[in-house]
C-alpha positions as CSV (number, residue, x, y, z in Angstrom):
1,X,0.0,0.0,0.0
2,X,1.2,3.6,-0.9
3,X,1.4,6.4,1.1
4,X,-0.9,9.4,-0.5
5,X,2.2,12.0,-0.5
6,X,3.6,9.4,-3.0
7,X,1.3,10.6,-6.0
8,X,3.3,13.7,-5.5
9,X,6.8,12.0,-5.6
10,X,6.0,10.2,-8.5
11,X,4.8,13.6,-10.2
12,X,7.9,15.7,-8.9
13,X,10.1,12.8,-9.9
14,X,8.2,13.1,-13.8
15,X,8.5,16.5,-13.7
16,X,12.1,16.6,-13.0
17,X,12.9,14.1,-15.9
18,X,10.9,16.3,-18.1
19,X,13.4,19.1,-17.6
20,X,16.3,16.8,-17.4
21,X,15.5,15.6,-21.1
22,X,14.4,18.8,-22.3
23,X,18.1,20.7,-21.2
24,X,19.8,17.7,-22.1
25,X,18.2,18.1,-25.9
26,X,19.1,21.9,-25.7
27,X,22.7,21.0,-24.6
28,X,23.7,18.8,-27.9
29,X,22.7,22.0,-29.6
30,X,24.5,24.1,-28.0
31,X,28.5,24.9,-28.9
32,X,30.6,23.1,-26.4
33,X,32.6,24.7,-24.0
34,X,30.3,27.9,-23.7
35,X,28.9,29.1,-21.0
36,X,25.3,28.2,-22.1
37,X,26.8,24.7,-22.1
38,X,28.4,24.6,-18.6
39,X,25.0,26.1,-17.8
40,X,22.9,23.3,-18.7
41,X,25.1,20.8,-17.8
42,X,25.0,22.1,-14.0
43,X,21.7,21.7,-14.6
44,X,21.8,18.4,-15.7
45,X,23.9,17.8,-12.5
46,X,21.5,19.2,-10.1
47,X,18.6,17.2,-11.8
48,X,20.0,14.3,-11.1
49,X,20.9,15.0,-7.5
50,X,17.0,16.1,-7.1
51,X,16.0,12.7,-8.6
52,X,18.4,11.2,-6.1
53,X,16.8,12.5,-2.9
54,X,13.3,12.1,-4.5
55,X,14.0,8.3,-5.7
56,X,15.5,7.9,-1.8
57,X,12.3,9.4,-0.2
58,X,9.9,7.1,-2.4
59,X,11.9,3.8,-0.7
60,X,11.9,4.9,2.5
61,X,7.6,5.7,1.9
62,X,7.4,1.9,0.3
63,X,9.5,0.8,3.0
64,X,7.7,1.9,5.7
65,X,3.9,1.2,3.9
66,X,5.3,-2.3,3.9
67,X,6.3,-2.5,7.5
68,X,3.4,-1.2,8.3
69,X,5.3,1.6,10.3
70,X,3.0,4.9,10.1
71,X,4.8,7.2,12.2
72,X,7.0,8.2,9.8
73,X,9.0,11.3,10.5
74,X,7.1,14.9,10.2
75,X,9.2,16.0,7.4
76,X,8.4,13.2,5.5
77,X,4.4,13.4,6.4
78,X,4.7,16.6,5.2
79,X,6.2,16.4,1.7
């Protein structure tokens, strides 16, 4: 059973590989070694580290739903 905030992980975690995809498109077009390139690739960087943290918090929501643990922390309730 899934916790309801998890409909919202899963559409953050959609979200962020929209925008991913999209400035990793816009990257190959872009002349190498600018700064529109170093840009997008520290965006790239930090999309990744987002999808990270989000992909963490969705196993530590299955984990607990499965455990059947339901005082999860009050950050996590919250997000």
């Amino acid at each position: 059973m899934r916790k309801p905030n998890s409909g919202v992980t899963d559409k953050a975690i959609d979200r962020i590989l929209e925008l991913s995809a999209a400035a990793q498109i816009q990257r190959r077009g872009t002349v190498k070694d600018s700064a529109k390139f170093h840009n997008l690739t520290g965006a790239i960087a930090a999309y990744g580290k987002a999808l990270g943290i989000l992909a963490a918090l969705q196993h530590l929501e299955e984990f607990h739903a499965t455990i059947g643990q339901h005082d999860v922390p009050g950050w996590v309730a919250r997000i």
